[in-house]
Each structure stands twice: as structure tokens, then as C-alpha cells.
C-alpha positions as CSV (number, residue, x, y, z in Angstrom):
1,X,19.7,30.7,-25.8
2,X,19.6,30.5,-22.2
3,X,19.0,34.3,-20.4
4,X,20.5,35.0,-17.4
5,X,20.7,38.6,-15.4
6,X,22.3,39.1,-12.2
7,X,20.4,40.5,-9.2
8,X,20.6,44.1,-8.9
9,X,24.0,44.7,-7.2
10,X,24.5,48.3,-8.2
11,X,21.8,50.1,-6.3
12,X,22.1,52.9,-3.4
13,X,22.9,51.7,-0.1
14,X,19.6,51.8,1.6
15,X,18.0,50.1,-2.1
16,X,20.3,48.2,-1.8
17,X,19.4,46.2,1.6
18,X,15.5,46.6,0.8
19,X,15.9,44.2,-2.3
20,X,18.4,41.8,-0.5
21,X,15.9,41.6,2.6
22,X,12.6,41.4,0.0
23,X,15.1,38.4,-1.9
24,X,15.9,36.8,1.2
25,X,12.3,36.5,2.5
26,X,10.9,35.2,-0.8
27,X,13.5,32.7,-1.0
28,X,12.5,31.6,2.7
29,X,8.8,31.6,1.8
30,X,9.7,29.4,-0.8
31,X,12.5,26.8,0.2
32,X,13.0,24.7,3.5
33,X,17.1,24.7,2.6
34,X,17.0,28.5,2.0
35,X,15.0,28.7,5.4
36,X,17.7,27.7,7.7
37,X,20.3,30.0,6.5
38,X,20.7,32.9,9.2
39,X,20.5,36.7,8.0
40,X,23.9,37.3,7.9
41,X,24.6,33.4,5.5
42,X,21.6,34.7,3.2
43,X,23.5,38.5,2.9
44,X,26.5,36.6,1.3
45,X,24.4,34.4,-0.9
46,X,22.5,36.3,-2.7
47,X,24.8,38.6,-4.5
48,X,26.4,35.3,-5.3
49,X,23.0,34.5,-6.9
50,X,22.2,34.9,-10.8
51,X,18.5,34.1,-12.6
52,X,18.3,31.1,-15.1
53,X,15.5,30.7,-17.7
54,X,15.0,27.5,-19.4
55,X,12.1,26.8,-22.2
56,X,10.6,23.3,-22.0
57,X,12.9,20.9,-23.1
58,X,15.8,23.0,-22.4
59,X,18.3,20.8,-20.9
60,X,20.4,22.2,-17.5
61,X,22.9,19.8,-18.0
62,X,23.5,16.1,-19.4
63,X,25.3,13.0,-17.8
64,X,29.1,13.8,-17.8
65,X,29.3,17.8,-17.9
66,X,31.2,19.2,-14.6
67,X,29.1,19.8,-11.6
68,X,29.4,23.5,-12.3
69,X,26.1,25.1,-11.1
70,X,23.2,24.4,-8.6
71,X,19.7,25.7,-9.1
72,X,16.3,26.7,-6.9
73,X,13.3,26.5,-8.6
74,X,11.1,29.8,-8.5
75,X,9.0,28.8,-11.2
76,X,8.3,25.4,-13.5
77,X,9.4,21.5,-13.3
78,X,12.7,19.6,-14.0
79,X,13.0,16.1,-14.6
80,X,15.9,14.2,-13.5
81,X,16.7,11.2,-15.4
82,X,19.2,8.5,-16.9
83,X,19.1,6.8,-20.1
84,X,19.1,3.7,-20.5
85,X,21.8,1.4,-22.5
86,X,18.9,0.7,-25.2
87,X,18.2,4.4,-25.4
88,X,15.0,4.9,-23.3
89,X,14.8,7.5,-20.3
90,X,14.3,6.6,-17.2
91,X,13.2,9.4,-14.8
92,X,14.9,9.4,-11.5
93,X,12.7,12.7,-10.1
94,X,10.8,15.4,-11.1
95,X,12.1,18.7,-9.0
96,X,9.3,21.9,-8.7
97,X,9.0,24.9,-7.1
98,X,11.4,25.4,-4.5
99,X,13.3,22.5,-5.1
100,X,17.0,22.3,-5.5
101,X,18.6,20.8,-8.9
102,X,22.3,19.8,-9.2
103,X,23.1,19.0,-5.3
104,X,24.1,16.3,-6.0
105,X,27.1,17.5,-7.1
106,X,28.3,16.5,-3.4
107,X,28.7,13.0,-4.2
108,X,29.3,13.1,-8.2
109,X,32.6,14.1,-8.0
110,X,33.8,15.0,-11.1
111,X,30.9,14.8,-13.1
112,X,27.2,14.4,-13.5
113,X,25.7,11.0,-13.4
114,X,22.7,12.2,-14.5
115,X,20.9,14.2,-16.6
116,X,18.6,17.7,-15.8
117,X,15.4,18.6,-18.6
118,X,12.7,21.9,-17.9
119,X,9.3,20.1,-18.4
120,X,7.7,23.6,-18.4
121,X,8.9,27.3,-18.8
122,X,11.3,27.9,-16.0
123,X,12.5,30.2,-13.6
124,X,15.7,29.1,-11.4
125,X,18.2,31.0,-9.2
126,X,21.7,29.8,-9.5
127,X,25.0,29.4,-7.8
128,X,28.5,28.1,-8.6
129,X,29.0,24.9,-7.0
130,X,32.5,26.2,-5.9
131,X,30.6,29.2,-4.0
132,X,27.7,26.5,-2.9
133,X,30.5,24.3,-2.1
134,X,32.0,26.8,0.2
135,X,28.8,28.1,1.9
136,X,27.9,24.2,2.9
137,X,31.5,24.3,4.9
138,X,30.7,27.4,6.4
139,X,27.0,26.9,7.9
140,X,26.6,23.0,9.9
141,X,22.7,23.9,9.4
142,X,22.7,23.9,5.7
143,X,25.1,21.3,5.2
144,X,22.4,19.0,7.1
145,X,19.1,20.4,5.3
146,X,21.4,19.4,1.9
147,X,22.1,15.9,3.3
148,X,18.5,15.4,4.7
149,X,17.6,16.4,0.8
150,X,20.2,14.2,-1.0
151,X,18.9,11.2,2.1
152,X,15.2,11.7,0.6
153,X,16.5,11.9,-3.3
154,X,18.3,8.4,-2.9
155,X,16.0,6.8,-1.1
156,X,13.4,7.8,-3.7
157,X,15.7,6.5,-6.9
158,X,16.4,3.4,-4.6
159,X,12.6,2.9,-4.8
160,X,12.1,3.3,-8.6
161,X,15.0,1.0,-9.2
162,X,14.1,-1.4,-6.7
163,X,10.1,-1.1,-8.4
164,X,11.7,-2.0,-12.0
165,X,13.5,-5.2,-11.3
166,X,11.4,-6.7,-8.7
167,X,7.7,-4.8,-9.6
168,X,4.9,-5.7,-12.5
169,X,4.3,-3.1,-14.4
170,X,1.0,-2.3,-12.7
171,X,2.3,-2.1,-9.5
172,X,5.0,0.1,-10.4
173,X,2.1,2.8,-12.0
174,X,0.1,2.5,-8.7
175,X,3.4,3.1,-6.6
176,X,3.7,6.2,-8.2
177,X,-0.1,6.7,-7.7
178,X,1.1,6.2,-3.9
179,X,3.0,8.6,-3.6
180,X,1.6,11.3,-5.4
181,X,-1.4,10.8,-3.3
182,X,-1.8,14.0,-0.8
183,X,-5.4,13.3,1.2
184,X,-6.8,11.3,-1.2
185,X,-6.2,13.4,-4.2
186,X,-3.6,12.5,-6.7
187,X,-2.4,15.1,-9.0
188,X,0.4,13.4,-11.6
189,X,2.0,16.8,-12.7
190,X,3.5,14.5,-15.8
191,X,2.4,13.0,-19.5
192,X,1.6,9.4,-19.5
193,X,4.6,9.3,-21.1
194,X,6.9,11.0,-18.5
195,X,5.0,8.4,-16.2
196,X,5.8,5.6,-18.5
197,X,9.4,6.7,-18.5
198,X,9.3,7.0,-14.6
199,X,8.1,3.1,-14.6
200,X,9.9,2.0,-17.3
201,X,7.1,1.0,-19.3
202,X,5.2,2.8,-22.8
203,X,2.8,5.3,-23.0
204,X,-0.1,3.3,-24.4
205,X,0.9,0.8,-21.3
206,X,0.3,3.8,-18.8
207,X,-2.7,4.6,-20.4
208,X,-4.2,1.3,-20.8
209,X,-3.5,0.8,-17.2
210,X,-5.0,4.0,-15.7
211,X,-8.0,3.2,-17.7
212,X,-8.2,-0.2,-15.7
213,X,-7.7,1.4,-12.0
214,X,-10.7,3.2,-13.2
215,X,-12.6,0.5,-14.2
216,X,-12.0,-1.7,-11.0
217,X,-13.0,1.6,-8.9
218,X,-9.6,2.2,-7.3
219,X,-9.4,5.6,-8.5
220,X,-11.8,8.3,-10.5
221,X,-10.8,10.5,-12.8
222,X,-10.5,14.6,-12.6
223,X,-9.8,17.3,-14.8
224,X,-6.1,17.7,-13.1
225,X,-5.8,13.9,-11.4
226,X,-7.2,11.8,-10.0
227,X,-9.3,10.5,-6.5
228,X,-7.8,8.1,-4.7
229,X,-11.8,6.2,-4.1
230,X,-10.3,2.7,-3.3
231,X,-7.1,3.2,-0.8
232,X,-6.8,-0.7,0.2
233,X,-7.3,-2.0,-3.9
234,X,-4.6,0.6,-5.1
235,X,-2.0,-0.6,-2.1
236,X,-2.6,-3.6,-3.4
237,X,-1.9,-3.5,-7.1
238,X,1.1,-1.3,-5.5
239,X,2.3,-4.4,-3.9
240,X,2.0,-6.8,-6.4
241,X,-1.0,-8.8,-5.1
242,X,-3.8,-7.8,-7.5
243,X,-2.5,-8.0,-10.8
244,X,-3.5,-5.4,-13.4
245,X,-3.3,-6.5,-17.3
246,X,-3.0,-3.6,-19.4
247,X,-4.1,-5.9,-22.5
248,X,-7.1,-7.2,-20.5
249,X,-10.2,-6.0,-18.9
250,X,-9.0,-6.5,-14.6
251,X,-11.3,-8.4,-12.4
252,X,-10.5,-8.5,-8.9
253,X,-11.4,-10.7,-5.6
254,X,-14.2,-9.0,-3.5
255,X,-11.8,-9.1,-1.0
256,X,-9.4,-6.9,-2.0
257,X,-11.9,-4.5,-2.9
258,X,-12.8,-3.6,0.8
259,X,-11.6,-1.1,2.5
């Protein structure tokens, strides 16, 4: 069963502010949307605010419930995904600390189009979308932190769609590679099988391939990730124009090997 406990709304005065101020400035610590709200927007939000706890595998909601409630992270991961008409996920993004699940309630209308799992044990704040709803009309600089979000979130599920149909399998594993990369280090945060179900592939494929990457020297393995060691050979498995077999040992052109 899901817990949930209200903040504290019941204590003196002068307590009272201290935990909405101590609230307030985690919650800007920890979120760019939370950050733009002025003091006065974040003293009606939080008592609107309740805590969420969701065990791995604990679903937030499924494809087709009411856009009822909207959730920031404190703590944990949430996968977004579809499934597929033969039965297999696809994962549309992976939300983690600080992040925002369930905006996109603005443009679903009546109902979810898609589906909201806890990877990890995890710790949310949430809010009505009728009070969210209202709080967007009523502050222009979080309406247009949510719509700069929701921009980023489609472009990001236009780019895994656009990778299945038109993308070989290995160049949709070293896309993700991509952009997972953050100075050269690359630290998945996912299974081989929650990659395989962001690229629309198997685990063993996943797998198989990494194991190649490592072979031809585009990446090297680490105990949480991976180094990115080869930046022009992964861009170009990521484009399509080395070719990775996962049934095959890889051999690559010199060329595309240099940096």
C-alpha cells in the first residue's frame, strides 16, 4: 500500500513558518521549476503538498487513469513508458531526483497516455493537478519552466521514436550512450534490460552489444558505467555509419577509429 502523510500543517505559528521556509528552500535546492516560484507562490504550495512513497515496481499510474496528481522526486527513479501493441515496453524517460512526473497532464487531456513505474524505493511530493493546474494560471514564470520541461520531454520521445524506425539497433544503444555521456563518463542508471526496452531491442541484444563497444575500444567499462575512450567511433555507431553486430565479433575501418 502506498503511504502518504501530509506536511505538518498544525504547528504554532512561528513552527509553523520555520518548516515552510526549511520546505521551501530544500525544494529550491532541489528543483529548477520549484526554483522560480516567488516566496509568497511557494507559501501557498506547500500546504497543498502531500509525501508519496512508492516501492520498486510500484506503479504511479497506468495509460488511461485521470491526470489526477503530479509528483517531484525527492528521492529514487521513475520510468516513463508505453506498451507496445505486442506487449513489450517501451520506455519514453526515466525521471530522478528533482524531476517532475505527471506534467504532462497539460496536454493529455482526459487521460494518461502513458504509463509511470518506481525503478527504486521512492520518495515524491505531490499535488492535485486541479491545484497544480491552478497555480500554472496564476504564476507566467512557472507556466514557462513547465513548458520549457514538457519542450525537452517531447523532443526527447521524438528522438527514441525517430531512433526505432529509422536507427540499427546498435546505433540506437550508442545514442543512448550519447546522451548519458556527462565529460566523458557515462553512467546508465538502468538494467540492460530497461536499456533494451528504451531501444526497443532484448536484453542479451544490449548486452552483446556493450560487450562489442568494448571490444572495438569505444568505451571501457567501470564499476557504475562506463568511459567514453573513443568519442568519434561511438558518434559514429550513433549515426549509423559503423555498424555493430551483436551476433558477431565488430571490426571497424582505421578511419573511424581516430579521433
Amino acid at each position: 500500500m502506498t503511504a502518504e502523510a501530509a506536511f505538518p500543517r498544525t504547528a504554532p505559528a512561528r513552527g509553523h513558518r520555520a518548516i515552510q521556509r526549511s520546505i521551501a528552500w530544500y525544494l529550491r535546492q532541489l528543483s529548477k521549476i520549484m526554483n522560480v516560484l516567488s516566496d509568497e507562490e511557494m507559501e501557498r504550495l506547500i500546504p497543498l503538498l502531500s509525501e508519496r512513497r512508492f516501492r520498486p515496481k510500484q506503479t504511479l499510474f497506468t495509460a488511461g487513469d485521470p491526470p489526477e496528481r503530479v509528483y517531484l522526486l525527492l528521492k529514487g527513479r521513475v520510468k516513463i513508458y508505453q506498451v507496445a501493441e505486442n506487449g513489450k515496453e517501451i520506455i519514453l524517460d526515466v525521471v530522478g531526483k528533482g524531476g517532475v512526473v505527471g506534467d504532462m497532464a497539460i496536454v493529455e487531456h482526459d487521460e494518461r497516455i502513458a504509463c509511470a513505474q518506481a525503478i527504486d524505493e521512492t520518495v515524491a511530493v505531490s499535488i492535485s493537478w486541479e491545484d497544480f493546474s491552478h497555480l500554472l494560471q496564476q504564476s507566467p514564470r512557472l507556466g514557462f519552466a513547465m513548458a520549457e520541461l514538457m519542450a525537452k520531454r517531447l523532443v526527447g520521445m521524438q528522438r527514441t521514436f525517430m531512433n526505432l524506425v529509422s536507427k540499427p539497433v546498435s546505433a540506437r544503444l550508442a545514442d543512448t550512450l550519447e546522451t548519458r555521456n556527462d565529460d566523458g563518463r557515462i553512467q546508465l542508471g538502468l538494467t540492460h534490460q530497461e536499456l533494451a526496452q528504451t531501444i526497443g531491442t532484448s536484453r542479451e541484444t544490449v548486452t552483446a552489444l556493450l560487450s562489442r563497444f568494448v571490444t572495438l575500444g569505444a568505451i571501457v567499462p567501470l564499476d557504475d558505467g562506463y568511459t567514453v575512450a573513443n568519442e568519434a567511433l561511438l558518434a559514429a555507431i550513433a549515426r549509423g555509419d559503423v555498424q555493430v553486430s551483436p551476433r558477431h565479433p565488430a571490426a571497424v575501418e582505421p578511419s573511424a577509429a581516430v579521433v
